[in-house]
PyMOL Python script that loads the backbone (N, CA, C, O; Angstrom):
from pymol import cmd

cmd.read_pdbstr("""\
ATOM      1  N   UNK A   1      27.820  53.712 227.948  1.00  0.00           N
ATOM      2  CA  UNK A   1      28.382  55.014 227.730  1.00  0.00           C
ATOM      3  C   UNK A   1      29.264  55.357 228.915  1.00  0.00           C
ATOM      4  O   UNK A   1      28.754  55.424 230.034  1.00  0.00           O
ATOM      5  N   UNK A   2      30.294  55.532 228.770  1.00  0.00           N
ATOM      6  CA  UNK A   2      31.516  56.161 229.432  1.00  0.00           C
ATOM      7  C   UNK A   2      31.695  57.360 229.542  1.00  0.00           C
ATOM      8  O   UNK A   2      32.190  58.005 228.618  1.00  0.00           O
ATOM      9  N   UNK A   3      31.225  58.073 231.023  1.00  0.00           N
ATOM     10  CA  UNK A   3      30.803  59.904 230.799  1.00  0.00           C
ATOM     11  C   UNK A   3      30.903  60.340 232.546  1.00  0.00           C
ATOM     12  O   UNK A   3      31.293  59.894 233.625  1.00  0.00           O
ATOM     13  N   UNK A   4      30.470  61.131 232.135  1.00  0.00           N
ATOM     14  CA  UNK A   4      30.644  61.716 234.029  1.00  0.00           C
ATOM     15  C   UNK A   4      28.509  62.854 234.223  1.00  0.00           C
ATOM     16  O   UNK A   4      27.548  62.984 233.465  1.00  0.00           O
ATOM     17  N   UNK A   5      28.696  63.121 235.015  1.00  0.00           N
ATOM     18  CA  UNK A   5      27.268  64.000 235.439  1.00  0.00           C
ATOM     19  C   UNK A   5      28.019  65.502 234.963  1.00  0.00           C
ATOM     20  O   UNK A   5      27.351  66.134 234.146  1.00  0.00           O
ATOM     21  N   UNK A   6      28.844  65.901 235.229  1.00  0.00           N
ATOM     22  CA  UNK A   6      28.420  67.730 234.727  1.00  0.00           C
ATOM     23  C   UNK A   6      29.306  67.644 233.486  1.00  0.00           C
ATOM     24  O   UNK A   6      29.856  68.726 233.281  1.00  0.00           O
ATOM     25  N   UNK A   7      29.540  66.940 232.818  1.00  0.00           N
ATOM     26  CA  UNK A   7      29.764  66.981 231.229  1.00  0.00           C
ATOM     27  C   UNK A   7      28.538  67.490 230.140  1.00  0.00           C
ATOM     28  O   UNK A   7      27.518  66.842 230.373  1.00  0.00           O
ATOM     29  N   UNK A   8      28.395  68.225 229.293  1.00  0.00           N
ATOM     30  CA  UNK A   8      27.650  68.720 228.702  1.00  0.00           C
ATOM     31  C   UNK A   8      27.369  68.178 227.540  1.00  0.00           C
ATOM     32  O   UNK A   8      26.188  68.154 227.193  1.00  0.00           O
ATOM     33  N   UNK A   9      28.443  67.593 226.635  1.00  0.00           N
ATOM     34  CA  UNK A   9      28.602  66.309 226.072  1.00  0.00           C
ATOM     35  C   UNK A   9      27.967  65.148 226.568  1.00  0.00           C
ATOM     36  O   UNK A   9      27.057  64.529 226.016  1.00  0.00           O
ATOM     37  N   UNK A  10      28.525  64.888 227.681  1.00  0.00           N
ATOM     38  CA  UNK A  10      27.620  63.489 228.274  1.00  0.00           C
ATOM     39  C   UNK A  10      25.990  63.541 227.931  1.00  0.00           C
ATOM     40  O   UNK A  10      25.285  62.817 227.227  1.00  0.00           O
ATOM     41  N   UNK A  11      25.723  64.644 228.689  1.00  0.00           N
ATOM     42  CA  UNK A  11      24.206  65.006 228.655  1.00  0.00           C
ATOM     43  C   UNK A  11      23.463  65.198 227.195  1.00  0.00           C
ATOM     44  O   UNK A  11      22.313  65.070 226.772  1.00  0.00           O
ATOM     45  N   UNK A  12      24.597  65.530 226.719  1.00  0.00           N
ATOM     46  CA  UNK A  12      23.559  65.723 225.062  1.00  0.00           C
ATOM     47  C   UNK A  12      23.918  63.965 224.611  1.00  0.00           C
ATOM     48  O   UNK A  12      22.918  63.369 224.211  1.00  0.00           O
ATOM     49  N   UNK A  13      25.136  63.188 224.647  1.00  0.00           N
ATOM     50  CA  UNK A  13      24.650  62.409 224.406  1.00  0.00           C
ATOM     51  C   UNK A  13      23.564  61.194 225.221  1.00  0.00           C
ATOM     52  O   UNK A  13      23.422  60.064 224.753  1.00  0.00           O
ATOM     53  N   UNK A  14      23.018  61.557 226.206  1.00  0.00           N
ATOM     54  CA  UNK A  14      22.442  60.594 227.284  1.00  0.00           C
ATOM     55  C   UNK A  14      20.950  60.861 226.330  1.00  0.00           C
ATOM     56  O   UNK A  14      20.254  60.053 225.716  1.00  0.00           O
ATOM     57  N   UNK A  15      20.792  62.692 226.554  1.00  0.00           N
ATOM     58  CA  UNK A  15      19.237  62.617 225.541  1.00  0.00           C
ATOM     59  C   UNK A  15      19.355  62.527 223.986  1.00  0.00           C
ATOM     60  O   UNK A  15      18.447  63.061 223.348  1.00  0.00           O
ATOM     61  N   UNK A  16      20.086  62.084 223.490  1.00  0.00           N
ATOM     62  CA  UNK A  16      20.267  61.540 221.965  1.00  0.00           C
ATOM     63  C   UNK A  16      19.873  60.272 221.940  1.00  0.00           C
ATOM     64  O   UNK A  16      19.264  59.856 220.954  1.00  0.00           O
ATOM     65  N   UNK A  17      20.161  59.427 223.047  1.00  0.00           N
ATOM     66  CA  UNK A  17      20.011  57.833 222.880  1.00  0.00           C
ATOM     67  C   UNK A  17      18.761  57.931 223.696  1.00  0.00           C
ATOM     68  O   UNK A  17      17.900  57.170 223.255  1.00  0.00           O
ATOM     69  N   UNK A  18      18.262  58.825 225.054  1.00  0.00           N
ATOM     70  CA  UNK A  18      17.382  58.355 225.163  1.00  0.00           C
ATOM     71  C   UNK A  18      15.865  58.519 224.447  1.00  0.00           C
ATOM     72  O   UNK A  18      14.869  57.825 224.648  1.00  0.00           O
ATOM     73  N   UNK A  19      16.056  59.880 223.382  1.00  0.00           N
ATOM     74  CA  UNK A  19      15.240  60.220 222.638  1.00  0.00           C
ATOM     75  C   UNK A  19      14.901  58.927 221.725  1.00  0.00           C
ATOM     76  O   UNK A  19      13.769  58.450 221.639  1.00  0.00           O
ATOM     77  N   UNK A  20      15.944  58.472 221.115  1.00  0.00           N
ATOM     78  CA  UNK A  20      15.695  57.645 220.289  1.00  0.00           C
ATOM     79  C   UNK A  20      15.563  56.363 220.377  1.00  0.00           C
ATOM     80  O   UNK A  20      15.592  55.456 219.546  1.00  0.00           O
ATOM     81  N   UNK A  21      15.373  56.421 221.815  1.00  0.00           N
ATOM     82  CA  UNK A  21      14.608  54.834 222.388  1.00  0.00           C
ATOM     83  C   UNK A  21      16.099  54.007 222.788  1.00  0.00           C
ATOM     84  O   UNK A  21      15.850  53.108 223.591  1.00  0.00           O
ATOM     85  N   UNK A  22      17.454  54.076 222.463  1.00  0.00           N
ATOM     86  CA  UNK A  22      18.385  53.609 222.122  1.00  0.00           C
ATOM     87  C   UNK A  22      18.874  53.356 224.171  1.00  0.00           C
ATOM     88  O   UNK A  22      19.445  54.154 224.913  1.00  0.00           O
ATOM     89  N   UNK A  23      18.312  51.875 224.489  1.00  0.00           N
ATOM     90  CA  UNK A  23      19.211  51.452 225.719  1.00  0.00           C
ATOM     91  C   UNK A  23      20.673  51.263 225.956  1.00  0.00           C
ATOM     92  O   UNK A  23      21.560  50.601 225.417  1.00  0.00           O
ATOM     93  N   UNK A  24      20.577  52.281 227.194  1.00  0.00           N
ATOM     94  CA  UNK A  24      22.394  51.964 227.464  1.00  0.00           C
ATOM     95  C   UNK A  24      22.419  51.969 228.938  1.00  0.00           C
ATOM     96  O   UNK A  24      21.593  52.228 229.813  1.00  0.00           O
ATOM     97  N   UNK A  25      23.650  51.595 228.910  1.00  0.00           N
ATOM     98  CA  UNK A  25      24.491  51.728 230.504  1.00  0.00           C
ATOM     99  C   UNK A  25      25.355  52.674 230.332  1.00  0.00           C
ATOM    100  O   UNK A  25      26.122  52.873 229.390  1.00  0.00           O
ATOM    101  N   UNK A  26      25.096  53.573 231.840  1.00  0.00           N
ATOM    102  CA  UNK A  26      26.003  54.613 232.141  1.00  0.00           C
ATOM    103  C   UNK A  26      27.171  54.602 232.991  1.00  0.00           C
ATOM    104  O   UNK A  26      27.172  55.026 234.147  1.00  0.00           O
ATOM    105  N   UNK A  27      28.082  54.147 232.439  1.00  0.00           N
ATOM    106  CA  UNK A  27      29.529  54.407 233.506  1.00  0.00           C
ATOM    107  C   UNK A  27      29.775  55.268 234.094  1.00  0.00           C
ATOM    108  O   UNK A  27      30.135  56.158 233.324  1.00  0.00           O
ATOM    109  N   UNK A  28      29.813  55.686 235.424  1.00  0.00           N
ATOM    110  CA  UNK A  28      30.481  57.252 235.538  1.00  0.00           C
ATOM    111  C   UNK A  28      32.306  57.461 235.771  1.00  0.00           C
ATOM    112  O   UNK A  28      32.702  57.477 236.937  1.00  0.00           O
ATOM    113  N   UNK A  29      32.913  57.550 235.102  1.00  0.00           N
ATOM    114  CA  UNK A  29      34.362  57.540 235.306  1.00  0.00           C
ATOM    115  C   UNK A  29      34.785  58.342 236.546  1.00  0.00           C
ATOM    116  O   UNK A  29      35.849  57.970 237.041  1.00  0.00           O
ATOM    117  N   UNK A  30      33.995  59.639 237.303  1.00  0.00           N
ATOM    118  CA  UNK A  30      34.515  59.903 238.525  1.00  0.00           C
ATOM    119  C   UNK A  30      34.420  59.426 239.718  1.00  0.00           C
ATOM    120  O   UNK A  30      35.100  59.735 240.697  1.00  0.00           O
ATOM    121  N   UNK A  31      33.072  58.217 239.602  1.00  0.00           N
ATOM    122  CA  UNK A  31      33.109  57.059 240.811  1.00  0.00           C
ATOM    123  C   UNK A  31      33.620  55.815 240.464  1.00  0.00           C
ATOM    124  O   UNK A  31      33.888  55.077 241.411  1.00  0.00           O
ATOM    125  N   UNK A  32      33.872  55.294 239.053  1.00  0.00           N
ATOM    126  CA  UNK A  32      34.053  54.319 238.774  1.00  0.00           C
ATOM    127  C   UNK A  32      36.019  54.096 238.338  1.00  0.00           C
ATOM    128  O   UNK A  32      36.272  53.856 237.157  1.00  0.00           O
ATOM    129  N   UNK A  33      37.023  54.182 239.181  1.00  0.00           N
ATOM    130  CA  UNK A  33      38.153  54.472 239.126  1.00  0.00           C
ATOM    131  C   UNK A  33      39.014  52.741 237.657  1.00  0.00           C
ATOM    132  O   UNK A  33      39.799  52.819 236.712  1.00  0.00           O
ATOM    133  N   UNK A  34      38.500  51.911 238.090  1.00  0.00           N
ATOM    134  CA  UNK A  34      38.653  51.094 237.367  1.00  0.00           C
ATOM    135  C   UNK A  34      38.183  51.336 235.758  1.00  0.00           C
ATOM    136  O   UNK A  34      38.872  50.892 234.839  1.00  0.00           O
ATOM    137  N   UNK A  35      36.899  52.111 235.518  1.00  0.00           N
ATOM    138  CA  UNK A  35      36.521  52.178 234.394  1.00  0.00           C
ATOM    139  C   UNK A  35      37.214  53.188 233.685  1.00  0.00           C
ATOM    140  O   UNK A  35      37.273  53.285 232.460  1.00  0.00           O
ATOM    141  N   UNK A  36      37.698  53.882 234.462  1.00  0.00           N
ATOM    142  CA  UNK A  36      38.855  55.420 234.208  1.00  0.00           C
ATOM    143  C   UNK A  36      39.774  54.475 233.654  1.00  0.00           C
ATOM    144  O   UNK A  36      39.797  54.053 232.498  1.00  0.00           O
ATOM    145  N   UNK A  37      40.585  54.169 234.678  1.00  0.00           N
ATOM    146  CA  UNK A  37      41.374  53.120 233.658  1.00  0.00           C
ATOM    147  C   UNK A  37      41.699  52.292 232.755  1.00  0.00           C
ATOM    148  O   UNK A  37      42.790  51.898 232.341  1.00  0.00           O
ATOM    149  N   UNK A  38      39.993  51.928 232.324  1.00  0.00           N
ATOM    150  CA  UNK A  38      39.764  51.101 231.026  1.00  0.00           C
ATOM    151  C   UNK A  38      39.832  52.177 230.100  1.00  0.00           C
ATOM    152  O   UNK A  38      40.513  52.029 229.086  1.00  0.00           O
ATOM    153  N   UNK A  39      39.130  53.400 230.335  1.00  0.00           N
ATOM    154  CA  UNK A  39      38.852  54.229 228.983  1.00  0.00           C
ATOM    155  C   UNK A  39      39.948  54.766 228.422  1.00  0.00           C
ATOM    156  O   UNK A  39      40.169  55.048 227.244  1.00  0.00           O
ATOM    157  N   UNK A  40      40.911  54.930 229.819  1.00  0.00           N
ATOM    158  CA  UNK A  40      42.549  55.103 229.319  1.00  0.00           C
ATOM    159  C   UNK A  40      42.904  54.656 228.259  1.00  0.00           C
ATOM    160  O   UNK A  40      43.230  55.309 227.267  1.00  0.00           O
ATOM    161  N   UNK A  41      42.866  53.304 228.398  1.00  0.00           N
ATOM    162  CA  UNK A  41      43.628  51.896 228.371  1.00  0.00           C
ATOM    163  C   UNK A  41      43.278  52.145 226.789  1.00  0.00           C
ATOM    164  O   UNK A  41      44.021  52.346 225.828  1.00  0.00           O
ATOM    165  N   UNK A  42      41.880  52.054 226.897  1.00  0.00           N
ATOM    166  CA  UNK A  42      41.175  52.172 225.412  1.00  0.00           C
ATOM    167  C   UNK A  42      41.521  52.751 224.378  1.00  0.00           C
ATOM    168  O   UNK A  42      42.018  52.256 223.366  1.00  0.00           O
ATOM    169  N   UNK A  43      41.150  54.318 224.703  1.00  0.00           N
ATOM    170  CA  UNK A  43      41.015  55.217 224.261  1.00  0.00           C
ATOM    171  C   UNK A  43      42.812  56.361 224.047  1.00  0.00           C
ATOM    172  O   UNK A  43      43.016  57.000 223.016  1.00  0.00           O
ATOM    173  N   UNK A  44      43.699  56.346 225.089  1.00  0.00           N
ATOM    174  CA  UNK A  44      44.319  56.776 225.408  1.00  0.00           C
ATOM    175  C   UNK A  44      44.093  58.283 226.269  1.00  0.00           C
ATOM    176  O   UNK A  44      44.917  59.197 226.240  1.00  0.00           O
ATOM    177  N   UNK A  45      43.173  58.308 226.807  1.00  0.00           N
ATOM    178  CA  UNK A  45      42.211  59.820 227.198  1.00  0.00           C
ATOM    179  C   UNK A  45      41.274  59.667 228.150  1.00  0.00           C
ATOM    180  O   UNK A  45      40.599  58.643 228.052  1.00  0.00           O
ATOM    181  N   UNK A  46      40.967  60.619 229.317  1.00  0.00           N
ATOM    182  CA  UNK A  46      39.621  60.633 230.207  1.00  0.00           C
ATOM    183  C   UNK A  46      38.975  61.548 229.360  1.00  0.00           C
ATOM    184  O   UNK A  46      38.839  62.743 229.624  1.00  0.00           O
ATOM    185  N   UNK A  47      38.591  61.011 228.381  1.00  0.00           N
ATOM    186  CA  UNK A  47      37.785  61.967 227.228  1.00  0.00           C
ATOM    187  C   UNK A  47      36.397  61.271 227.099  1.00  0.00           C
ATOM    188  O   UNK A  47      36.137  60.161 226.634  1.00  0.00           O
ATOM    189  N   UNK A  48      35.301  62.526 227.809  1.00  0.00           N
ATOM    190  CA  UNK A  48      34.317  61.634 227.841  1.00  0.00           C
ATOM    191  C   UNK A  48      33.374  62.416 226.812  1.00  0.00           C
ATOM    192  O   UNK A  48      33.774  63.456 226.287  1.00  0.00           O
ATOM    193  N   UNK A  49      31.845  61.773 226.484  1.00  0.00           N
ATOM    194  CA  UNK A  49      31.495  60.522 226.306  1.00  0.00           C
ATOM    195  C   UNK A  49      32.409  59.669 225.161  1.00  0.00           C
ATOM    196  O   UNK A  49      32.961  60.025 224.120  1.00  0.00           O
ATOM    197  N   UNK A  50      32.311  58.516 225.781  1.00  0.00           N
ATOM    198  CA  UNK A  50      32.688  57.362 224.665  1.00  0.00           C
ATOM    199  C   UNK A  50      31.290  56.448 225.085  1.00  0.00           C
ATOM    200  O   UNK A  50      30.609  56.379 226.109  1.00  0.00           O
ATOM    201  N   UNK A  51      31.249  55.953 224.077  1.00  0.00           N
ATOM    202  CA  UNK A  51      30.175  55.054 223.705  1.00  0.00           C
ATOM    203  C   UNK A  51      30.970  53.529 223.045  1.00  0.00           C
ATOM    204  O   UNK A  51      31.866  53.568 222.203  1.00  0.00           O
ATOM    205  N   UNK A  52      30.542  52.555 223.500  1.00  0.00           N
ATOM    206  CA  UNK A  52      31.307  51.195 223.233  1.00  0.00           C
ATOM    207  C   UNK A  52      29.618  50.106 222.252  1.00  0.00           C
ATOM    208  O   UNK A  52      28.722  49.451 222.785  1.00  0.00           O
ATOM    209  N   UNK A  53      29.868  50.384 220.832  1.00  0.00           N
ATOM    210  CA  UNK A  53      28.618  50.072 220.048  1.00  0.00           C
ATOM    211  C   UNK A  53      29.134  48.657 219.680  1.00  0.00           C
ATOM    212  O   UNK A  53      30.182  48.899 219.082  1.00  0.00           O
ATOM    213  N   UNK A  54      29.018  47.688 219.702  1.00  0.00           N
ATOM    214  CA  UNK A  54      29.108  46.140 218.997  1.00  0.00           C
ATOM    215  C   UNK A  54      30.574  46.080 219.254  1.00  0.00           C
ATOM    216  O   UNK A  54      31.262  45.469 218.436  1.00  0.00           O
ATOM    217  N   UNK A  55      31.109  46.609 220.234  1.00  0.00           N
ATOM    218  CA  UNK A  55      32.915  46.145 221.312  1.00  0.00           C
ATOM    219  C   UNK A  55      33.629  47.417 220.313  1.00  0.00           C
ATOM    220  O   UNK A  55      34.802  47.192 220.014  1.00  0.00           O
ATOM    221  N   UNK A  56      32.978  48.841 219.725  1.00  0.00           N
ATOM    222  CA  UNK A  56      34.281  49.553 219.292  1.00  0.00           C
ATOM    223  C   UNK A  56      33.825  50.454 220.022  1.00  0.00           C
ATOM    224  O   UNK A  56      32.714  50.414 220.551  1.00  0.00           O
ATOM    225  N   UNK A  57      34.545  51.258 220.114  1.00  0.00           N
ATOM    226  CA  UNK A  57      35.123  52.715 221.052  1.00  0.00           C
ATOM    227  C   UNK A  57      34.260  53.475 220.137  1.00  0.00           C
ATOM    228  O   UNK A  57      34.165  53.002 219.005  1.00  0.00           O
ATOM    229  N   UNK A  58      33.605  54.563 220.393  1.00  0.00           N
ATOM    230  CA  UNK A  58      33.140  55.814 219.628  1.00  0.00           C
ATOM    231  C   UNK A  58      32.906  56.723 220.286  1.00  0.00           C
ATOM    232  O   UNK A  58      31.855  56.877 220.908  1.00  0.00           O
ATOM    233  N   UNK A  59      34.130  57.713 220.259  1.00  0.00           N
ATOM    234  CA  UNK A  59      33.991  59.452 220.988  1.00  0.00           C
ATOM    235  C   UNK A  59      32.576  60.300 219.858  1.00  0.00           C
ATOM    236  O   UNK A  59      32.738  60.958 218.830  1.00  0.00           O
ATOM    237  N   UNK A  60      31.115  59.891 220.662  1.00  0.00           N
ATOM    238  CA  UNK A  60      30.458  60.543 219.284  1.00  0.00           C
ATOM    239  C   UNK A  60      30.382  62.367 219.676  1.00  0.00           C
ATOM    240  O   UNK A  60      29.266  62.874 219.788  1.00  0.00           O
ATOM    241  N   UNK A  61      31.572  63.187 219.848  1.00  0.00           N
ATOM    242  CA  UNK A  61      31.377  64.232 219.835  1.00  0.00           C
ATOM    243  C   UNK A  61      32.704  64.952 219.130  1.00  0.00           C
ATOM    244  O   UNK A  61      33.720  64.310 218.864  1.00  0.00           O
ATOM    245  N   UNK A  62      32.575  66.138 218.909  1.00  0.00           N
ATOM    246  CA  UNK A  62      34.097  66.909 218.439  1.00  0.00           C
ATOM    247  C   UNK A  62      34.196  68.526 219.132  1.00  0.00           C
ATOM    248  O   UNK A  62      33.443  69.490 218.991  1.00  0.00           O
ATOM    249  N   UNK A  63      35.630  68.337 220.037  1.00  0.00           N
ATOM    250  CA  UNK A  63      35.824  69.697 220.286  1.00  0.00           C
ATOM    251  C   UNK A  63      34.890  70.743 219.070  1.00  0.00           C
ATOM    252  O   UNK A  63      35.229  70.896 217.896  1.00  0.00           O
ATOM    253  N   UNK A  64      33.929  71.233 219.592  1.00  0.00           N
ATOM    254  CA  UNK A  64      33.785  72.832 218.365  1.00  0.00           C
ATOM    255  C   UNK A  64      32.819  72.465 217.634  1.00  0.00           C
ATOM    256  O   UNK A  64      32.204  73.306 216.978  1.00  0.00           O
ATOM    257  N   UNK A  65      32.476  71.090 217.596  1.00  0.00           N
ATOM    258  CA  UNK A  65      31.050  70.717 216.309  1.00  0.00           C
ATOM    259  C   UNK A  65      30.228  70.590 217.819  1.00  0.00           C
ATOM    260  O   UNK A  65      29.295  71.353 218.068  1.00  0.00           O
ATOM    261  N   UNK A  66      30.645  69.620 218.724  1.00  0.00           N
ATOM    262  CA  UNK A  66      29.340  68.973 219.263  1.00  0.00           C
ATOM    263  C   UNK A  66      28.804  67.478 219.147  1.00  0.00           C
ATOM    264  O   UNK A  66      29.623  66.575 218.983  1.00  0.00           O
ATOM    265  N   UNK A  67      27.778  67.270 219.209  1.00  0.00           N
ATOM    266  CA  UNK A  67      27.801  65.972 219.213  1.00  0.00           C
ATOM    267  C   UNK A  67      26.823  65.443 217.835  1.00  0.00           C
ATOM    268  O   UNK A  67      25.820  65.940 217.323  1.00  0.00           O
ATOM    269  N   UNK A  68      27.755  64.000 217.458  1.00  0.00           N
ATOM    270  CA  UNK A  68      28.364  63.906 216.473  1.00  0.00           C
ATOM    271  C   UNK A  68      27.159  63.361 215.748  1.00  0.00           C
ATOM    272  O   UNK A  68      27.542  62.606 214.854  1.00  0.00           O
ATOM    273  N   UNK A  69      25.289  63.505 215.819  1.00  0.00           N
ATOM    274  CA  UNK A  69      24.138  63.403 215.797  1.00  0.00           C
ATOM    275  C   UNK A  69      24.146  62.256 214.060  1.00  0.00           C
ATOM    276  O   UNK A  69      23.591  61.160 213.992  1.00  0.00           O
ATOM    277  N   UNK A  70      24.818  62.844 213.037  1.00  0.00           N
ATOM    278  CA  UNK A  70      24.411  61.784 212.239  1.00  0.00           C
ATOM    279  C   UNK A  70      25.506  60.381 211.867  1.00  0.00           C
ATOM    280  O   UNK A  70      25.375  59.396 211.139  1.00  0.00           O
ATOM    281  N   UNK A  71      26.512  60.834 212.693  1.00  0.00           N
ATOM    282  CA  UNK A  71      27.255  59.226 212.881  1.00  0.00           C
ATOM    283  C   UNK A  71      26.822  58.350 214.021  1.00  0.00           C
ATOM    284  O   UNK A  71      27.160  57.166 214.007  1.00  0.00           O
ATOM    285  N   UNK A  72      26.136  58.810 214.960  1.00  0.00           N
ATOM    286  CA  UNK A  72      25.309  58.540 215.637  1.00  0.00           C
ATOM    287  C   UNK A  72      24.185  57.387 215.217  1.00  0.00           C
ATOM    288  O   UNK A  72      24.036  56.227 215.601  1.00  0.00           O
ATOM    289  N   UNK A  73      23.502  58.159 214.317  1.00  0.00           N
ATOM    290  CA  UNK A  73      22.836  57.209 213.985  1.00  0.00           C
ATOM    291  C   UNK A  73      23.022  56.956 212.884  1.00  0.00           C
ATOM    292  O   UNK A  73      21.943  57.020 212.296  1.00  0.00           O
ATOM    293  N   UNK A  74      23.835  56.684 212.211  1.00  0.00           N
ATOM    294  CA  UNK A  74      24.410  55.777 211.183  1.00  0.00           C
ATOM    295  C   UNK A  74      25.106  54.267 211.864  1.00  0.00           C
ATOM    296  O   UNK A  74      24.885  53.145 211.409  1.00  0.00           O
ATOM    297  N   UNK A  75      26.115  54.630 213.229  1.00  0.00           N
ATOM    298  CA  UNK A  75      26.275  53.683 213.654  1.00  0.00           C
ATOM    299  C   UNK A  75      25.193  52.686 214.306  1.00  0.00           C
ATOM    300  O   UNK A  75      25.324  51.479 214.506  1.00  0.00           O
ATOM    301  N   UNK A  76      24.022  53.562 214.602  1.00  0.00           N
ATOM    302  CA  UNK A  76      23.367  52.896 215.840  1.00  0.00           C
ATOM    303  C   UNK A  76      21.960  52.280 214.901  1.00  0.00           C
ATOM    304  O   UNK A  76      21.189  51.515 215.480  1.00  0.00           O
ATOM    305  N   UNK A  77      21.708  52.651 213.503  1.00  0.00           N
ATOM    306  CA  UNK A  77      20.793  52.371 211.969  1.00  0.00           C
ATOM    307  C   UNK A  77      19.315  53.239 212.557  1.00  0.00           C
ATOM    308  O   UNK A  77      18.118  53.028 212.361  1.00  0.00           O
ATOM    309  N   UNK A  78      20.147  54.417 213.449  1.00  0.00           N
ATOM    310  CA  UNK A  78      18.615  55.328 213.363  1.00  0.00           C
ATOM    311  C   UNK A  78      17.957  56.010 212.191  1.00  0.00           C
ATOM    312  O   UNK A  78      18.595  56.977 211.773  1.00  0.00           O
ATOM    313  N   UNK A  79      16.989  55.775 211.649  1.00  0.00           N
ATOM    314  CA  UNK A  79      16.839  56.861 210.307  1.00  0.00           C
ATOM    315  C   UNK A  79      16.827  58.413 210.774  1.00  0.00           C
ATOM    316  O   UNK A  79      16.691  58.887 211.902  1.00  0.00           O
ATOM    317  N   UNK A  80      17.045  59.128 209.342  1.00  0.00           N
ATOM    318  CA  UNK A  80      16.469  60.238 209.645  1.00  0.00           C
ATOM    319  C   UNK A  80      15.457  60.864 210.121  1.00  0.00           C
ATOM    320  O   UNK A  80      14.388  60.463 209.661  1.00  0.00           O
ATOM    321  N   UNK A  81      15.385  61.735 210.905  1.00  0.00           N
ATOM    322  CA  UNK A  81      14.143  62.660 211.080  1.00  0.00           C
ATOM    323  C   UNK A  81      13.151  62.845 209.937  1.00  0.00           C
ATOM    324  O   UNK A  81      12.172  63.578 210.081  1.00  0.00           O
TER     325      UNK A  81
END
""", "prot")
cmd.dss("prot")
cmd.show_as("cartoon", "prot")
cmd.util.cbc("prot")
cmd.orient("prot")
């Protein structure tokens, strides 16, 4: 996951995956200047979180919804609650 510490986004998605048992690695793009530049590169944006699931890009949040909880786990084959 590609995110920073006072993102609010980040944080909802950090306890989404870690609720659901779901292991990751945390990039931080404001110490990690190279990874800034990948997500650029990527994404076209320091738009964080991105999440990188089986090598694709996924911004799982939306200006105004939030985070993006059942593509989430559709991508990741969490069932429902």
């Amino acid at each position: 996951m590609y995110g920073v510490t006072w993102c609010g986004d980040c944080r909802a998605a950090r306890r989404f995956l870690s609720n659901h048992g779901v292991e990751f690695t945390e990039i931080d793009i404001d110490k990690d200047r190279e990874a800034a530049a990948e997500l650029v590169r990527r994404v076209g944006k320091r738009a964080v979180p991105q999440l990188v699931i089986d090598g694709e890009w996924f911004q799982p949040y939306k200006p105004g919804r939030g985070l993006l909880e059942d593509e989430l786990r559709q991508r990741l084959g969490i069932p429902l609650d």
